[in-house]
PDB file of N, CA, C and O in Angstrom:
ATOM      1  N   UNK A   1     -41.837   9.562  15.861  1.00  0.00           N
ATOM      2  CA  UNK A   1     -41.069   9.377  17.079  1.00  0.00           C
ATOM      3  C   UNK A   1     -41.739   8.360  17.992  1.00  0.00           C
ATOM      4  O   UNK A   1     -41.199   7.467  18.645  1.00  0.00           O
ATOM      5  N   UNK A   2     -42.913   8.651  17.913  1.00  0.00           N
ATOM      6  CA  UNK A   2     -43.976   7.156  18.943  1.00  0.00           C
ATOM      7  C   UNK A   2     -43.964   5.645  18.350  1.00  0.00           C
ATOM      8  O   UNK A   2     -44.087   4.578  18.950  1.00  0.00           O
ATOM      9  N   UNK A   3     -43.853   5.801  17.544  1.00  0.00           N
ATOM     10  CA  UNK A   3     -43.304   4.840  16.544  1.00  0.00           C
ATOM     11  C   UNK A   3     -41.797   3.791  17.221  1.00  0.00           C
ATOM     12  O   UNK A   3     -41.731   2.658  17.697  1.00  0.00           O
ATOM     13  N   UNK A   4     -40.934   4.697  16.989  1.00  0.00           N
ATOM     14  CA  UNK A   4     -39.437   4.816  17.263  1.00  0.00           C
ATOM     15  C   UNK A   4     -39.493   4.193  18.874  1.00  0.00           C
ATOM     16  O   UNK A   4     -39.079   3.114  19.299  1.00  0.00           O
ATOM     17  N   UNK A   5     -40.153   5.282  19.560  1.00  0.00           N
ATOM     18  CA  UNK A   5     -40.019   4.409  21.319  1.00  0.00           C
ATOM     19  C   UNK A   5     -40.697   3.101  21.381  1.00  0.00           C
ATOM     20  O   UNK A   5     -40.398   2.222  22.190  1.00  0.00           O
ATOM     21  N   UNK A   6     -41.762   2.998  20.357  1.00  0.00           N
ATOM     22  CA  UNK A   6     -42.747   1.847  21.120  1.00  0.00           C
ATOM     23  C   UNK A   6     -41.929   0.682  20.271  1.00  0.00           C
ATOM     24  O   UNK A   6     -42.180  -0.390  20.823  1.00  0.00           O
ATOM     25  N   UNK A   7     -41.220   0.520  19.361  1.00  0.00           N
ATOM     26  CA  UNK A   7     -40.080  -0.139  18.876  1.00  0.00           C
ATOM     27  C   UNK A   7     -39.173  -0.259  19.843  1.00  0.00           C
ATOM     28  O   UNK A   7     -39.336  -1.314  20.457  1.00  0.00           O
ATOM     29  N   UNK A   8     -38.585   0.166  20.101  1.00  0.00           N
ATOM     30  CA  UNK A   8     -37.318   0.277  21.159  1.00  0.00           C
ATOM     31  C   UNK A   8     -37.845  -0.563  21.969  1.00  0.00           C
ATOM     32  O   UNK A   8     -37.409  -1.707  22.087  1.00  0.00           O
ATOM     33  N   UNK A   9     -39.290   0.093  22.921  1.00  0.00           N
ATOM     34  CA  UNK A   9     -39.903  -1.189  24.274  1.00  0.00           C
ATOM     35  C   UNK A   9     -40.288  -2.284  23.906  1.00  0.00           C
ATOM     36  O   UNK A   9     -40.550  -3.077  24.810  1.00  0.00           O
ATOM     37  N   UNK A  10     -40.443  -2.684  22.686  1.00  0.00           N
ATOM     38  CA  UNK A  10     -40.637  -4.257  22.353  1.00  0.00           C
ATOM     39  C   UNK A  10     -39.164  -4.502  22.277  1.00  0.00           C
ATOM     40  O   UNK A  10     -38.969  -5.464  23.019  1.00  0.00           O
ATOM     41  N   UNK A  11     -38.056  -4.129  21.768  1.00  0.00           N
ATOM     42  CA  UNK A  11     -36.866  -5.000  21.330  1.00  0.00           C
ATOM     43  C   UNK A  11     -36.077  -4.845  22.878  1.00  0.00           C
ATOM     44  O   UNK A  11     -35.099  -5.520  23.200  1.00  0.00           O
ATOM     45  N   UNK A  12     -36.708  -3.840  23.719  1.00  0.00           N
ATOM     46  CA  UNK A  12     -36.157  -4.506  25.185  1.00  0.00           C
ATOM     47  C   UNK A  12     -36.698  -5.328  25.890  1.00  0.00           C
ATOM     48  O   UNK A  12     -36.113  -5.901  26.809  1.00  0.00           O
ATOM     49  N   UNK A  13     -38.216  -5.568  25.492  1.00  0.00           N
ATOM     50  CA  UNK A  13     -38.871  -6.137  26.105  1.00  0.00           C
ATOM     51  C   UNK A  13     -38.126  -7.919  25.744  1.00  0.00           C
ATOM     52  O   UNK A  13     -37.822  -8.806  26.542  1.00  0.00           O
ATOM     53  N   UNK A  14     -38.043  -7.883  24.290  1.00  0.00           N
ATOM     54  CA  UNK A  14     -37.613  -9.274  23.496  1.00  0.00           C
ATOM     55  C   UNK A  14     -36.394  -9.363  24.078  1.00  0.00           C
ATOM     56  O   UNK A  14     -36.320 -10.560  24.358  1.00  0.00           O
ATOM     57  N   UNK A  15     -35.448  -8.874  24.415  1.00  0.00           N
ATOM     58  CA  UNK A  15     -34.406  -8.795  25.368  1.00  0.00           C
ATOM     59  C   UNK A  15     -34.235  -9.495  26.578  1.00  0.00           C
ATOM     60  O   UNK A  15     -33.578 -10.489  26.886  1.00  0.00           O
ATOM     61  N   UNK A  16     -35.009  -8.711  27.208  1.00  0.00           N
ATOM     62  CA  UNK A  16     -35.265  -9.229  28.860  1.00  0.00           C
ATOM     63  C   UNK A  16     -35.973 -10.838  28.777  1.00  0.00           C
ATOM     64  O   UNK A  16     -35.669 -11.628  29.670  1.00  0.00           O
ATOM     65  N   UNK A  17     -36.887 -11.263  27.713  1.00  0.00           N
ATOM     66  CA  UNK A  17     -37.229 -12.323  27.837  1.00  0.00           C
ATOM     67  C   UNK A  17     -36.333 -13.414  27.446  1.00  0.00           C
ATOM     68  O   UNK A  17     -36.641 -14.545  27.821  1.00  0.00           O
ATOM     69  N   UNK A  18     -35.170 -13.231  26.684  1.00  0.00           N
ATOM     70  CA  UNK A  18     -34.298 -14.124  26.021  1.00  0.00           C
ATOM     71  C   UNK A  18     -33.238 -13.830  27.449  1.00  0.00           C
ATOM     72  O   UNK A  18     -32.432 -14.699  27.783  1.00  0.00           O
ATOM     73  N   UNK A  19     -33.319 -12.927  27.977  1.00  0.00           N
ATOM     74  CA  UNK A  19     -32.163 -12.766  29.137  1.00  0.00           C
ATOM     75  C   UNK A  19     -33.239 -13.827  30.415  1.00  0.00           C
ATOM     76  O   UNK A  19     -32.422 -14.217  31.249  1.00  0.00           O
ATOM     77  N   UNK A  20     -34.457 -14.288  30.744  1.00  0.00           N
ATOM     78  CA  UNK A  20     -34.838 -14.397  31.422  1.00  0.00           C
ATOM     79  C   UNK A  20     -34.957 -15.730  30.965  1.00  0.00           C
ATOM     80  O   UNK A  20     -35.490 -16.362  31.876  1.00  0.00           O
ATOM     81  N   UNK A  21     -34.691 -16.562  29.876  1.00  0.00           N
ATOM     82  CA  UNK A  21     -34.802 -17.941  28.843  1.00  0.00           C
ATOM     83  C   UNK A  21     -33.055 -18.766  29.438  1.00  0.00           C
ATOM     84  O   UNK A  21     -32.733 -19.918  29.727  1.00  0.00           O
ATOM     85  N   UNK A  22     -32.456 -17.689  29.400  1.00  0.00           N
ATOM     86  CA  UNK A  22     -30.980 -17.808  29.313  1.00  0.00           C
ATOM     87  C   UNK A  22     -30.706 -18.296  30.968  1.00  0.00           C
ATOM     88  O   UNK A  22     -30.142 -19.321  31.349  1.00  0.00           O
ATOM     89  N   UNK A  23     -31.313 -17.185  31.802  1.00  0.00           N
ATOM     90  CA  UNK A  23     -31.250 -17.398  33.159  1.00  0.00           C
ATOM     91  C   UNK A  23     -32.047 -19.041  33.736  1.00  0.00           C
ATOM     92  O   UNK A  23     -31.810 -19.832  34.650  1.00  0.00           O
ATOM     93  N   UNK A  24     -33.075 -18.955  32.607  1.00  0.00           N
ATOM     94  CA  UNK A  24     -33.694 -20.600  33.149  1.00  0.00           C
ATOM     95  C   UNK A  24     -32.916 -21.568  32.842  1.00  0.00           C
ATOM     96  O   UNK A  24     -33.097 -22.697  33.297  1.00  0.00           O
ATOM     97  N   UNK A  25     -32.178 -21.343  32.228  1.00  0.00           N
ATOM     98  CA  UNK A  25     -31.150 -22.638  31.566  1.00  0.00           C
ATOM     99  C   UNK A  25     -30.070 -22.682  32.585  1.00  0.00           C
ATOM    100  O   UNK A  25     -29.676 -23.740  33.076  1.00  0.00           O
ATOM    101  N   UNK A  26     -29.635 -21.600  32.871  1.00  0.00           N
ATOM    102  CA  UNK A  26     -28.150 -21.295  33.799  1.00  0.00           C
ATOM    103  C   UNK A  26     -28.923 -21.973  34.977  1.00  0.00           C
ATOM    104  O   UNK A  26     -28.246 -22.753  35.647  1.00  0.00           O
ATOM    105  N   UNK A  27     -30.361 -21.789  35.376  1.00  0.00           N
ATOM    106  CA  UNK A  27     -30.878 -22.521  36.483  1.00  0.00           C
ATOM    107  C   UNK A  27     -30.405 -23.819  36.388  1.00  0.00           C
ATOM    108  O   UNK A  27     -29.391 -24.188  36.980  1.00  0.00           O
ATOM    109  N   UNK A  28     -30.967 -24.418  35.793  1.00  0.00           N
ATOM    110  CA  UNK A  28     -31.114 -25.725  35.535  1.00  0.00           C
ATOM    111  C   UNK A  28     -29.784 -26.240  35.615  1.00  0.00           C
ATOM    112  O   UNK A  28     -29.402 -27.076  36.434  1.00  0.00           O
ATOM    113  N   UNK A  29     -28.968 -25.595  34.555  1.00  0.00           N
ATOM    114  CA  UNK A  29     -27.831 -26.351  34.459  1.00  0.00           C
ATOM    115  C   UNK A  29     -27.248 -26.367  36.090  1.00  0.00           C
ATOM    116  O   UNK A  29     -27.080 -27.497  36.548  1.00  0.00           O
ATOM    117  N   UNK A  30     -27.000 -25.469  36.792  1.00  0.00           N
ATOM    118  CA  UNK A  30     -26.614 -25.077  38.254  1.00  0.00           C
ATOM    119  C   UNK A  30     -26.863 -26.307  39.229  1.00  0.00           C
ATOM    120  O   UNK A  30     -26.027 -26.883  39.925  1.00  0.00           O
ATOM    121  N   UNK A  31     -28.469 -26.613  39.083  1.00  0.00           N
ATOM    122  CA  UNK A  31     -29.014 -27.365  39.478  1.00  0.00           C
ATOM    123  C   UNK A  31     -28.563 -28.766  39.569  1.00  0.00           C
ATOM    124  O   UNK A  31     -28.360 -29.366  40.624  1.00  0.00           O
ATOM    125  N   UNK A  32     -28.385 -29.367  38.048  1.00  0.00           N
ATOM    126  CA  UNK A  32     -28.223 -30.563  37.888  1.00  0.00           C
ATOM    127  C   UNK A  32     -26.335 -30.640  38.540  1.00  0.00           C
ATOM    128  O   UNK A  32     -26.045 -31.522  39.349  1.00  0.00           O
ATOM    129  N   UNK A  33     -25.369 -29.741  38.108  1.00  0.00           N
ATOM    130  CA  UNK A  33     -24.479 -29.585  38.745  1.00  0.00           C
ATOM    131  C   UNK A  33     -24.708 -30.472  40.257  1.00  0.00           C
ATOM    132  O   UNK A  33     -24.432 -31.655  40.457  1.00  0.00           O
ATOM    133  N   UNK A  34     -25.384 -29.337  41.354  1.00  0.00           N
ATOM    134  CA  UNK A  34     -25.238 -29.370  42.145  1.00  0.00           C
ATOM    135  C   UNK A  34     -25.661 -30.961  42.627  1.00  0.00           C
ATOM    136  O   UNK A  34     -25.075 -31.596  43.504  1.00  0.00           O
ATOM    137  N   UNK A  35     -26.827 -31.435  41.827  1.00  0.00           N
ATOM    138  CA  UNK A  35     -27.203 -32.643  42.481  1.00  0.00           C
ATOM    139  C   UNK A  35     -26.281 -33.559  42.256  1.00  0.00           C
ATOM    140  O   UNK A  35     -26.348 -34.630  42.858  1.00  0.00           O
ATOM    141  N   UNK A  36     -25.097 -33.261  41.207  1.00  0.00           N
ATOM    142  CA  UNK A  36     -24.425 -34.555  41.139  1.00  0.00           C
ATOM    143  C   UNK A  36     -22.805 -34.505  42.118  1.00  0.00           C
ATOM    144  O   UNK A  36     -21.868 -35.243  42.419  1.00  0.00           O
ATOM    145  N   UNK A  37     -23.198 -33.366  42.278  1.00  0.00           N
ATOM    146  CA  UNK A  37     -21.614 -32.526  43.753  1.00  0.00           C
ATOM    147  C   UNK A  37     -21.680 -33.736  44.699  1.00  0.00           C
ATOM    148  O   UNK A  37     -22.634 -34.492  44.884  1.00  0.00           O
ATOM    149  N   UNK A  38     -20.616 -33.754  45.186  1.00  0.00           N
ATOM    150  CA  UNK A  38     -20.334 -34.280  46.557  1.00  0.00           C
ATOM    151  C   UNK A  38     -18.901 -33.797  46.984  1.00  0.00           C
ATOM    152  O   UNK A  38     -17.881 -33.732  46.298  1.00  0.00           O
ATOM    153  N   UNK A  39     -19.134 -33.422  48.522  1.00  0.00           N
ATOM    154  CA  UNK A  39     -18.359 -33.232  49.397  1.00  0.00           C
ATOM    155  C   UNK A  39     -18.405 -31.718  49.149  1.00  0.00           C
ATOM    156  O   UNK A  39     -19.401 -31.011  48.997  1.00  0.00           O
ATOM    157  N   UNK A  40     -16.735 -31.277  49.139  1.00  0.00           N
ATOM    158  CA  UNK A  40     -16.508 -29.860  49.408  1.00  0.00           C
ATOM    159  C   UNK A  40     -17.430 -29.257  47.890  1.00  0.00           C
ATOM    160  O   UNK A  40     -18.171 -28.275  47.939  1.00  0.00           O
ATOM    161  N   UNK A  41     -17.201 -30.029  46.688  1.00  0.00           N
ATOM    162  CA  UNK A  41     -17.913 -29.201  45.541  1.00  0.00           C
ATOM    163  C   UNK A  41     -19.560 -28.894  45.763  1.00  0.00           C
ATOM    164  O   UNK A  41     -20.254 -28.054  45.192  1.00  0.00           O
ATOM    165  N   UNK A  42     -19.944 -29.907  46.827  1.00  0.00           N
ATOM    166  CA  UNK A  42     -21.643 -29.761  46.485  1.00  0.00           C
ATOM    167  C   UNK A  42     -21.724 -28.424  47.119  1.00  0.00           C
ATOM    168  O   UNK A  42     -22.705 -27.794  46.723  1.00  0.00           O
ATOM    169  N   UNK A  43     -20.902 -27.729  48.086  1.00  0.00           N
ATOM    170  CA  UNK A  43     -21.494 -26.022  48.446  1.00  0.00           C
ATOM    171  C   UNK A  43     -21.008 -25.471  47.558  1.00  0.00           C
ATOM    172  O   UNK A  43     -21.726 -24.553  47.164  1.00  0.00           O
ATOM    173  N   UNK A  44     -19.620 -25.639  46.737  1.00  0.00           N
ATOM    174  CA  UNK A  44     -19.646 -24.428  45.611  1.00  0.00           C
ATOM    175  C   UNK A  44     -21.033 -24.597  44.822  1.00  0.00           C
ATOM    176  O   UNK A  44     -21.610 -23.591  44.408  1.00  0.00           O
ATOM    177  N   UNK A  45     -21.465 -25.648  44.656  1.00  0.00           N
ATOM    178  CA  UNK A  45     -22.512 -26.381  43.820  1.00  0.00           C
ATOM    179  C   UNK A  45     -23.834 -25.464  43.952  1.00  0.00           C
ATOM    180  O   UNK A  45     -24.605 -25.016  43.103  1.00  0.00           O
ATOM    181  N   UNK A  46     -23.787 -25.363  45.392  1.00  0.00           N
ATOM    182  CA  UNK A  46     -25.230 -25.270  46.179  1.00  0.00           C
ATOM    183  C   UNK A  46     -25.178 -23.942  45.728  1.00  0.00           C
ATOM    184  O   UNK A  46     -26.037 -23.526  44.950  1.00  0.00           O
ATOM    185  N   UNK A  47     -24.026 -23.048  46.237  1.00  0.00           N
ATOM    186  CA  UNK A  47     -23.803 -21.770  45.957  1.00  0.00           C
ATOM    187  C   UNK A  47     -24.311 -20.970  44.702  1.00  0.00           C
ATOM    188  O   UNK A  47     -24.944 -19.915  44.676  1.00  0.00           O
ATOM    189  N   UNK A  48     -23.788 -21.890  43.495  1.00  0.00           N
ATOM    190  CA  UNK A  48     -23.976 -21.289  42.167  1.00  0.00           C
ATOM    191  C   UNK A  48     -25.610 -21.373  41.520  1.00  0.00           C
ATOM    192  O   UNK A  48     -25.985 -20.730  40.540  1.00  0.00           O
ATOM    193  N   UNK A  49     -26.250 -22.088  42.123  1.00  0.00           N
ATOM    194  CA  UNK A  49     -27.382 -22.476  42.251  1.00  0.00           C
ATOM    195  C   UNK A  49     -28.139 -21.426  42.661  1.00  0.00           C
ATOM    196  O   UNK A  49     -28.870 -21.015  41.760  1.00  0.00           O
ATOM    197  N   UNK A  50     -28.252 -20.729  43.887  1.00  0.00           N
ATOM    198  CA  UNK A  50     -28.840 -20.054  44.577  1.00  0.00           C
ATOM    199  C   UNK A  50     -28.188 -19.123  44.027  1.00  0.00           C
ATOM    200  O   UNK A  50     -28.918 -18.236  44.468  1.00  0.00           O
ATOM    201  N   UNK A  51     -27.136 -18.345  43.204  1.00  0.00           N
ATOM    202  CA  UNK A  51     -27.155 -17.822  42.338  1.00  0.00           C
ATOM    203  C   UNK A  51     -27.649 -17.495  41.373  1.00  0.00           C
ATOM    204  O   UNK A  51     -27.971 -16.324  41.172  1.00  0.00           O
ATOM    205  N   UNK A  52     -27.815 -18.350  40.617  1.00  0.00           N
ATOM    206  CA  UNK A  52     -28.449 -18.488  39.198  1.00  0.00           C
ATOM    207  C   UNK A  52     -29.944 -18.412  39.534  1.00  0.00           C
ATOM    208  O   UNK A  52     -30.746 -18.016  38.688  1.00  0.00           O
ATOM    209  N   UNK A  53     -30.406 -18.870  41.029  1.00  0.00           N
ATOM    210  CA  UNK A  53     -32.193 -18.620  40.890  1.00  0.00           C
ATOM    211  C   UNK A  53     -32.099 -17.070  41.404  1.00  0.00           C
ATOM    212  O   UNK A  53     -33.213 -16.609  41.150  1.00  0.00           O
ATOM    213  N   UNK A  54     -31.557 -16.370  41.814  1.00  0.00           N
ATOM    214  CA  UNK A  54     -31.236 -14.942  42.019  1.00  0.00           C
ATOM    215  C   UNK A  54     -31.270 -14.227  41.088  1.00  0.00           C
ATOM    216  O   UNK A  54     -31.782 -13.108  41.084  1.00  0.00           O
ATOM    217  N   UNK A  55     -30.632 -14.869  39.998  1.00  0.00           N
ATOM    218  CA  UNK A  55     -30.409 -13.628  38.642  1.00  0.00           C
ATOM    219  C   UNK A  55     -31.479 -14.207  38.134  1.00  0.00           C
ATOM    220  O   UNK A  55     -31.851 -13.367  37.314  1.00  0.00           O
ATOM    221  N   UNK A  56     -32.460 -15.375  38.063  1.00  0.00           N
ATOM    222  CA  UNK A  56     -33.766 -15.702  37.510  1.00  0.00           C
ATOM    223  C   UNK A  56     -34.931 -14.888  38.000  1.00  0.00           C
ATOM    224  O   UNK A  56     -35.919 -14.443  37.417  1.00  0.00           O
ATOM    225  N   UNK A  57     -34.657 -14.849  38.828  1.00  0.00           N
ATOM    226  CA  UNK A  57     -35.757 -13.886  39.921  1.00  0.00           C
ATOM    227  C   UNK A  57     -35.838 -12.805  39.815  1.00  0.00           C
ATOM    228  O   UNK A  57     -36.825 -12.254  40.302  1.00  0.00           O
ATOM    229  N   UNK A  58     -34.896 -12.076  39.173  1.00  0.00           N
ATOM    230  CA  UNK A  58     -34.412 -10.517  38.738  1.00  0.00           C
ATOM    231  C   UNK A  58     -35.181 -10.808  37.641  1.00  0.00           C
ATOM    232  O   UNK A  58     -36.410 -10.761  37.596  1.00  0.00           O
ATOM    233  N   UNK A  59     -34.383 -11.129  36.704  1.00  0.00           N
ATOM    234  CA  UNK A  59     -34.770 -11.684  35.107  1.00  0.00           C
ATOM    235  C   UNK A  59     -36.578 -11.722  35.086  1.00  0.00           C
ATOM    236  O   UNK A  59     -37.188 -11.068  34.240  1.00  0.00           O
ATOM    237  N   UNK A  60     -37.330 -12.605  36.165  1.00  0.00           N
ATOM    238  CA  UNK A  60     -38.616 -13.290  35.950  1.00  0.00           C
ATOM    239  C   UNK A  60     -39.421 -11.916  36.659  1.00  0.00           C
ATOM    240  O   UNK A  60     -40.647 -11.997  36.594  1.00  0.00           O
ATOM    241  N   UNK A  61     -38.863 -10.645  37.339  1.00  0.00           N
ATOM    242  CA  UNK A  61     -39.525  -9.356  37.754  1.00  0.00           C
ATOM    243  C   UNK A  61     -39.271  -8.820  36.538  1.00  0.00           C
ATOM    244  O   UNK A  61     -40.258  -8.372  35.954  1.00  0.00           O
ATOM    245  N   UNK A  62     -38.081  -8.728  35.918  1.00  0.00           N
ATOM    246  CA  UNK A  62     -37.894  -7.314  34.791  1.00  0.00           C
ATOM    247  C   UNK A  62     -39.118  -7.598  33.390  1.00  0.00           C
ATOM    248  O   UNK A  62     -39.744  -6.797  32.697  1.00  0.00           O
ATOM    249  N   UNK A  63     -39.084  -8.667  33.403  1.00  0.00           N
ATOM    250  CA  UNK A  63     -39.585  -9.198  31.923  1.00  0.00           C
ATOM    251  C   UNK A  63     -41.299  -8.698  31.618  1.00  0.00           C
ATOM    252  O   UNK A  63     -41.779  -8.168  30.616  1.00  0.00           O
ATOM    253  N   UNK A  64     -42.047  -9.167  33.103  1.00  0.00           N
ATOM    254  CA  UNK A  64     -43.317  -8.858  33.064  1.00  0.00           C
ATOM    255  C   UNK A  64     -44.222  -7.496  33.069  1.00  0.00           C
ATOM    256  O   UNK A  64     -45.384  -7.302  32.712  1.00  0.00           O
ATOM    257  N   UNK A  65     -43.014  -6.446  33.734  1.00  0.00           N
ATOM    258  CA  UNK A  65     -43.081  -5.082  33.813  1.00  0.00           C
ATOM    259  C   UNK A  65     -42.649  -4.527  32.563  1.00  0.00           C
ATOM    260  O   UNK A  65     -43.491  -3.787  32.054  1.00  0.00           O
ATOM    261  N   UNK A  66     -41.702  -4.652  31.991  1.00  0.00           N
ATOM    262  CA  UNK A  66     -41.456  -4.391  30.996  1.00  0.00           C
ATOM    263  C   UNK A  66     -42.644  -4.510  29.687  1.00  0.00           C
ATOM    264  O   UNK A  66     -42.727  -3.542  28.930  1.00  0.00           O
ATOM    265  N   UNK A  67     -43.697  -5.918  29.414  1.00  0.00           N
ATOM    266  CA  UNK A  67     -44.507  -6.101  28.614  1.00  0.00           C
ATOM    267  C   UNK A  67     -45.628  -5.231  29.207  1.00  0.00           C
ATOM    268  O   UNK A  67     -46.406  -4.661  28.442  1.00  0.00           O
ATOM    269  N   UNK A  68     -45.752  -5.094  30.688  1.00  0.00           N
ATOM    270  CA  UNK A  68     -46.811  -3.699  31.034  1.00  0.00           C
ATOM    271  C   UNK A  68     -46.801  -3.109  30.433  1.00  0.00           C
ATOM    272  O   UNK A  68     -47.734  -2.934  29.650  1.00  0.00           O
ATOM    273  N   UNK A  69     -45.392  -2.236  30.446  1.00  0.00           N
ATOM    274  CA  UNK A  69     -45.297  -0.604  29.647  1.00  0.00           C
ATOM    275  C   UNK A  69     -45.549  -0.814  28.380  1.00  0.00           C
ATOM    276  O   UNK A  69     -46.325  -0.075  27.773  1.00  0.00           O
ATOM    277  N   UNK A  70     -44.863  -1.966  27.727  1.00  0.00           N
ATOM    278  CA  UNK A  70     -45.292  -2.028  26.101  1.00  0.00           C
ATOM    279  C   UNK A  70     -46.934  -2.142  26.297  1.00  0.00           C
ATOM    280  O   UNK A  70     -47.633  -1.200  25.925  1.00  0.00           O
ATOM    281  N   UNK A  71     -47.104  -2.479  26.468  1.00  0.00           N
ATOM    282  CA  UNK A  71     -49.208  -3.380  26.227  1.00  0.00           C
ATOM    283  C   UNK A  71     -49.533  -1.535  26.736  1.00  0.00           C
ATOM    284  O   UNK A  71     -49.967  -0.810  25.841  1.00  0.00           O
ATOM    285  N   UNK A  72     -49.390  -1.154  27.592  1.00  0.00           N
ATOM    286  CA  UNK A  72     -49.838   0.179  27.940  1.00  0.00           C
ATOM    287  C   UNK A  72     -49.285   1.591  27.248  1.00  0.00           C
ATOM    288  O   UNK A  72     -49.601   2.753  27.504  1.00  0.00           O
ATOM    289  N   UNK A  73     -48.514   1.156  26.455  1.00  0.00           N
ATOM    290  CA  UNK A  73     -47.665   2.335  25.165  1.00  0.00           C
ATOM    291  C   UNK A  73     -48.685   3.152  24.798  1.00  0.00           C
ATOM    292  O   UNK A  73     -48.570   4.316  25.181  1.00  0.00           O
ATOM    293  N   UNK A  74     -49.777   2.842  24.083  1.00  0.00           N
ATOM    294  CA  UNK A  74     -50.458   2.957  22.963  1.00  0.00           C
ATOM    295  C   UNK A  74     -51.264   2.116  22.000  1.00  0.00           C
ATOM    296  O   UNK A  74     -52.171   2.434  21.230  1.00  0.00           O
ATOM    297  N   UNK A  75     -50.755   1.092  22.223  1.00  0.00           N
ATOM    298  CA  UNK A  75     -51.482  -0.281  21.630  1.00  0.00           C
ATOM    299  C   UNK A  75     -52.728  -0.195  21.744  1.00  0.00           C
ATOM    300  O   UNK A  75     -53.265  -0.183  22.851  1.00  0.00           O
ATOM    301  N   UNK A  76     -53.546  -0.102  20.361  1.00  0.00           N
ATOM    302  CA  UNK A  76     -54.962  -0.249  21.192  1.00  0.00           C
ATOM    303  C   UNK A  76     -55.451  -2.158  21.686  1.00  0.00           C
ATOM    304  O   UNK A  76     -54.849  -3.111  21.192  1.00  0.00           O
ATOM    305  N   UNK A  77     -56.358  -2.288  22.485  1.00  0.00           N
ATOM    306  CA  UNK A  77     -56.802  -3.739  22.749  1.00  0.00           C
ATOM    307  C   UNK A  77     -55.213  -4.820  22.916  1.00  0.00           C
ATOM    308  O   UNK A  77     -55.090  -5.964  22.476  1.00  0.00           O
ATOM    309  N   UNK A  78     -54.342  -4.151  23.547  1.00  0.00           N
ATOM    310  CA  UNK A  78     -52.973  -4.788  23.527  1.00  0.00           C
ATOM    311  C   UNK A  78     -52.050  -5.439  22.466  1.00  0.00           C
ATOM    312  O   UNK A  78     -51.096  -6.216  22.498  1.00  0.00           O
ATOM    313  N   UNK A  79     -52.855  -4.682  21.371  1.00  0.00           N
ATOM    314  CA  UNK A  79     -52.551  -5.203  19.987  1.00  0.00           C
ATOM    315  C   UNK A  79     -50.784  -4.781  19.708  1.00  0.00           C
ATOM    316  O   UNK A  79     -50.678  -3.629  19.287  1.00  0.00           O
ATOM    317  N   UNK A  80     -49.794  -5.320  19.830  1.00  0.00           N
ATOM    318  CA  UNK A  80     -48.695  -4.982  19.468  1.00  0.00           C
ATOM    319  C   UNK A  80     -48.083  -5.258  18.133  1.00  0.00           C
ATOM    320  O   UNK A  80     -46.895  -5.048  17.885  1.00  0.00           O
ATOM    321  N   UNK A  81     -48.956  -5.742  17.283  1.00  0.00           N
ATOM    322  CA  UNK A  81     -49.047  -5.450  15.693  1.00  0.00           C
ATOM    323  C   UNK A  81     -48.048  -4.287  15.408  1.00  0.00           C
ATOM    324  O   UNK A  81     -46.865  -4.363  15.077  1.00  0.00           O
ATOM    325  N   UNK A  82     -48.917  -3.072  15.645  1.00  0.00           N
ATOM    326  CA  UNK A  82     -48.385  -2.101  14.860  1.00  0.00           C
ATOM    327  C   UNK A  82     -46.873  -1.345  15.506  1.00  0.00           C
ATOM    328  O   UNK A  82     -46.113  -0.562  14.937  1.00  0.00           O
ATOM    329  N   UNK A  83     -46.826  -1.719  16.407  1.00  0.00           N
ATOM    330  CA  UNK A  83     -45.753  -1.234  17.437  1.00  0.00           C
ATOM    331  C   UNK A  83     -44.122  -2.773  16.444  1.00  0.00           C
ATOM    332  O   UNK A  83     -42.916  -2.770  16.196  1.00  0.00           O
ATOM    333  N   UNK A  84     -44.983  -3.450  16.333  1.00  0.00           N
ATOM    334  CA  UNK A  84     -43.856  -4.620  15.856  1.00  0.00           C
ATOM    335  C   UNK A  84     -43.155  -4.058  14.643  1.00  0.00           C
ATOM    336  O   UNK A  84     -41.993  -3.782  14.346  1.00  0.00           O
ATOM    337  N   UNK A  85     -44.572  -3.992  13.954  1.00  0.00           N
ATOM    338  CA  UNK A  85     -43.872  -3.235  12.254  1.00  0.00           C
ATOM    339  C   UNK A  85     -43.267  -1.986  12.381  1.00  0.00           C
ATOM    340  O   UNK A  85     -42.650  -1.696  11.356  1.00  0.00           O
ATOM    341  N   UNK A  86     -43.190  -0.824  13.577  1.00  0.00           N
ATOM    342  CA  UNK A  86     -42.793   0.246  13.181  1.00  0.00           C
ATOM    343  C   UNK A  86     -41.641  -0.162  12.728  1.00  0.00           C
ATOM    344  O   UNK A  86     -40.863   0.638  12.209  1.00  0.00           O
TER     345      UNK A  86
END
């Protein structure tokens, strides 16, 4: 069963980081958007922007807490070897 959970917190952990990969891109893209806006589009522009670094900022808290709990599972020396293969 320890096995089973400490599996589970790596494949959420691998999760949150591809959700937090995804969010850097949605940055960016937002970004370049916005710099090329003018007039009424550059505030939807601006808007979606300051969006997207919002859900990055979520994304860039969940990810690092998440590898806490894994590294602190059971792993000895933060070795997540054996937690990978369960």
């Amino acid at each position: 069963m320890r096995k089973r959970t400490g599996t589970r917190r790596v494949d959420t952990m691998i999760s949150a980081y591809v959700e937090w990969r995804e969010a850097s891109r949605l940055v960016h893209d937002a970004y370049r958007g916005w710099a090329s806006a003018t007039g009424l589009r550059a505030r939807a522009a601006f808007w979606r922007c300051m969006a997207a670094l919002d859900a990055q900022e979520w994304a860039a808290q969940v990810y690092p807490s998440l590898g806490w709990r894994v590294r602190h599972s059971g792993a000895s020396d933060g070795d997540l070897s054996g937690q990978l293969a369960a």
